[in-house]
ROSE-4610 file (N, C-alpha, C; in Angstrom, 1 decimal, always signed):
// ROSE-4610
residu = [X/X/X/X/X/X/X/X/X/X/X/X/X/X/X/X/X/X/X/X/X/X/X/X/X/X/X/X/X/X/X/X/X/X/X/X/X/X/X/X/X/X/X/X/X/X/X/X/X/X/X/X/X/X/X/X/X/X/X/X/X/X/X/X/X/X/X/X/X/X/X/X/X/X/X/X/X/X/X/X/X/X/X/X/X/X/X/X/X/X/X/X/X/X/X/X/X/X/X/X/X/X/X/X/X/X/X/X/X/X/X/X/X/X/X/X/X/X/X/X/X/X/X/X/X/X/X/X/X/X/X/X/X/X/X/X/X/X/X/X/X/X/X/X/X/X/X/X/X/X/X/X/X/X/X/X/X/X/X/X/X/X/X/X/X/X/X/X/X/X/X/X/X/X/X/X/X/X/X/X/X/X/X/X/X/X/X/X/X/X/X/X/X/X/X/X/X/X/X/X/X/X/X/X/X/X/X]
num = [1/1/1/2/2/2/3/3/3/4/4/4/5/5/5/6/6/6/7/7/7/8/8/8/9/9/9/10/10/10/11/11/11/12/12/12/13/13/13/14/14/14/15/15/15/16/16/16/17/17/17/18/18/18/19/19/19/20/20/20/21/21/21/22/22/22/23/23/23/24/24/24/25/25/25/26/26/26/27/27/27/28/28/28/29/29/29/30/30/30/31/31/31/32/32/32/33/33/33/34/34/34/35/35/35/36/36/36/37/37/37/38/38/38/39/39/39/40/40/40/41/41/41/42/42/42/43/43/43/44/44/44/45/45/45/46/46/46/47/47/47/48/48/48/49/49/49/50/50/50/51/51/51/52/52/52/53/53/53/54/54/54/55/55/55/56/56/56/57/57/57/58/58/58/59/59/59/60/60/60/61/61/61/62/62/62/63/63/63/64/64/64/65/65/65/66/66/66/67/67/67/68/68/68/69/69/69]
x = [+4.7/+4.1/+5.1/+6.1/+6.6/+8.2/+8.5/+9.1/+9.2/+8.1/+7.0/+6.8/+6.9/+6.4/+7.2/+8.4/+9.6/+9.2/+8.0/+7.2/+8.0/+7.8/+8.5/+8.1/+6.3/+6.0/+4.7/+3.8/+3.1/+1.6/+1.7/+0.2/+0.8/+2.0/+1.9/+2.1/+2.6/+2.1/+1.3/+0.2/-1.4/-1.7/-1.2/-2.1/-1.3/+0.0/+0.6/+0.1/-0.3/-0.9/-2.6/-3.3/-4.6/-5.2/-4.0/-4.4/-4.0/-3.0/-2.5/-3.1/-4.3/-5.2/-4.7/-4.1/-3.2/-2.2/-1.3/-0.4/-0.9/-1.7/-1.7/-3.2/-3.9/-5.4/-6.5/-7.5/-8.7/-8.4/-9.0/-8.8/-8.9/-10.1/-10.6/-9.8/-9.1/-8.4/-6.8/-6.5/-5.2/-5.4/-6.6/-6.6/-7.2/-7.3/-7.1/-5.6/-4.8/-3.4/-2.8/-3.7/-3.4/-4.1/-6.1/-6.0/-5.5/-5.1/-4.6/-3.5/-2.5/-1.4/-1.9/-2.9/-3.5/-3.8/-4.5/-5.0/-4.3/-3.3/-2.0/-0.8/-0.9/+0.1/-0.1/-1.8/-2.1/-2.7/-3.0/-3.6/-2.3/-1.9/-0.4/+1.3/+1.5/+3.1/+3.7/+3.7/+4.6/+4.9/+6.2/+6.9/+6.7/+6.8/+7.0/+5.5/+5.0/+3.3/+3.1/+3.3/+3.1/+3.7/+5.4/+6.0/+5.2/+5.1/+4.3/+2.9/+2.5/+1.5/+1.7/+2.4/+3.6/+3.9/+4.4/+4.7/+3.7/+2.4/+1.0/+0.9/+0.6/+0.2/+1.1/+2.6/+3.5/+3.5/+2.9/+2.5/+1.2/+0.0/-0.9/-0.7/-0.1/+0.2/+1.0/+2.1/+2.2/+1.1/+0.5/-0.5/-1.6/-1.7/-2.2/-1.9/-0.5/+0.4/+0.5/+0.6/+1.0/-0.2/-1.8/-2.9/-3.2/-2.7/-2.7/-1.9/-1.1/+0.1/-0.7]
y = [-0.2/+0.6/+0.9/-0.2/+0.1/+1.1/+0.6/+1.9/+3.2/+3.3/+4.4/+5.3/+4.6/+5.8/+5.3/+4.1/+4.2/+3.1/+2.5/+1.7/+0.2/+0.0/-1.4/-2.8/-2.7/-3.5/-3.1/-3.8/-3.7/-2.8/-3.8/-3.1/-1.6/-1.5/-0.3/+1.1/+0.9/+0.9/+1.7/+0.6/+0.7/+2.2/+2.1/+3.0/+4.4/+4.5/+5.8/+6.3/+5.3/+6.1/+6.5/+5.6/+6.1/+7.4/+7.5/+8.8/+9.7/+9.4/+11.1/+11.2/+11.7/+11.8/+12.8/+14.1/+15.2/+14.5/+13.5/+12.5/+11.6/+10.8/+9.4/+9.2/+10.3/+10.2/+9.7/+9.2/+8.4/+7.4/+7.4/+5.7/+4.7/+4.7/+3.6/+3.3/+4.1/+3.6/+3.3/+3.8/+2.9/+2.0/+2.0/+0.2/-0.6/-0.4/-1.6/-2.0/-1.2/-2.1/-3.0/-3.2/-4.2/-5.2/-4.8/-5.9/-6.7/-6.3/-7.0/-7.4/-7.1/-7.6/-8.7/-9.1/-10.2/-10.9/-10.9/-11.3/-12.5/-11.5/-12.2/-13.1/-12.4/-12.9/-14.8/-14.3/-15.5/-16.7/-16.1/-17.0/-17.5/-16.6/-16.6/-16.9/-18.1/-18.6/-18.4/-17.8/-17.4/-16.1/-15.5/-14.1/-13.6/-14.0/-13.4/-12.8/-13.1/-12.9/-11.7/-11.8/-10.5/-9.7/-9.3/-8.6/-7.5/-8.7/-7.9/-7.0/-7.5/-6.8/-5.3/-5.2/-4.7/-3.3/-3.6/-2.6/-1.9/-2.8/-2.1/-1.0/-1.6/-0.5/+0.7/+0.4/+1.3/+2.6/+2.1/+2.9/+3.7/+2.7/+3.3/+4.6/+4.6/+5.4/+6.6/+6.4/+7.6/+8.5/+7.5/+8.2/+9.0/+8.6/+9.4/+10.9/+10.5/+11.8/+12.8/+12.0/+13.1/+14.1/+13.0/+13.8/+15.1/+15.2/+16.1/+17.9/+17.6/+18.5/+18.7]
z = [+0.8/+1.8/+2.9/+3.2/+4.3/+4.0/+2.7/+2.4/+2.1/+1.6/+1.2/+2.7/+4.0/+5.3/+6.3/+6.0/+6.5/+8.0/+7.7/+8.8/+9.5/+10.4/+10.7/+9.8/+9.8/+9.3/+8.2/+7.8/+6.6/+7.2/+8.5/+9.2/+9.7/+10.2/+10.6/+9.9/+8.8/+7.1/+6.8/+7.2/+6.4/+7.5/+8.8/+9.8/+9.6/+9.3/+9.2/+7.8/+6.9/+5.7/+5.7/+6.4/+6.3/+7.3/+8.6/+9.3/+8.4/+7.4/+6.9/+5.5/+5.7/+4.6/+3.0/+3.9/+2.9/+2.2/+3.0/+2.3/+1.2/+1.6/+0.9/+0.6/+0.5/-0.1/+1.0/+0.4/+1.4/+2.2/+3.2/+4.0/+3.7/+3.1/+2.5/+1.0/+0.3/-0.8/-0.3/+0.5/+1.2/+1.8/+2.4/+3.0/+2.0/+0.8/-0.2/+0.1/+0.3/+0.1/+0.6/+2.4/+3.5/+2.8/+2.6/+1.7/+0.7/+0.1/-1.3/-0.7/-0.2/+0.6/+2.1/+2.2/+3.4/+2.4/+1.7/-0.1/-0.4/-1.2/-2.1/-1.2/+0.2/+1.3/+1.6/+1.9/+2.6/+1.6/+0.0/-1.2/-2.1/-2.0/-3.0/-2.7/-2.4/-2.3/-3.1/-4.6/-5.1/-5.0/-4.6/-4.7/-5.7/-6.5/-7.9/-8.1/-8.0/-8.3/-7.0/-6.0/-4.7/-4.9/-5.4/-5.6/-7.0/-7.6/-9.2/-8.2/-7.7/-7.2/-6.1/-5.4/-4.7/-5.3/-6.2/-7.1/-7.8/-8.3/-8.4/-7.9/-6.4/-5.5/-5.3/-5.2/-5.1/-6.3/-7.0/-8.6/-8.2/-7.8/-7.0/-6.4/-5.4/-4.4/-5.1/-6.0/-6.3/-7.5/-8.1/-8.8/-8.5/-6.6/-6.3/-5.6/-5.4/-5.2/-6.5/-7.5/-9.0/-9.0/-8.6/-9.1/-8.0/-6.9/-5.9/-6.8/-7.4/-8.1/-9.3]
């Protein structure tokens, strides 16, 4: 997410993608991403397992872009 809108951090992220509705879809389905990332952040010490998740979303996100086209 934070590479995806170029953001400092993860929350600020979540808020450049959920105001830009034309961009990045519904609110409510982008802010699944903060959750799942407070989720896996705060339940999950392994990297390897957040990162796999990470990339989920990053898949997410553009599949929601493809379906726009």
């Amino acid at each position: 997410m934070k590479h995806l809108t170029n953001a400092n951090d993860i929350y600020q992220a979540n808020e450049i993608m959920c105001s830009d509705k034309e961009m990045w879809g519904q609110g409510y389905i982008v802010n699944e991403g903060i959750i799942l990332w407070n989720m896996f952040h705060n339940k999950l010490k392994d990297m390897r397992k957040v990162i796999l998740i990470l990339i989920t979303l990053a898949m997410m996100s553009l599949f929601t872009l493809l379906i726009k086209f």
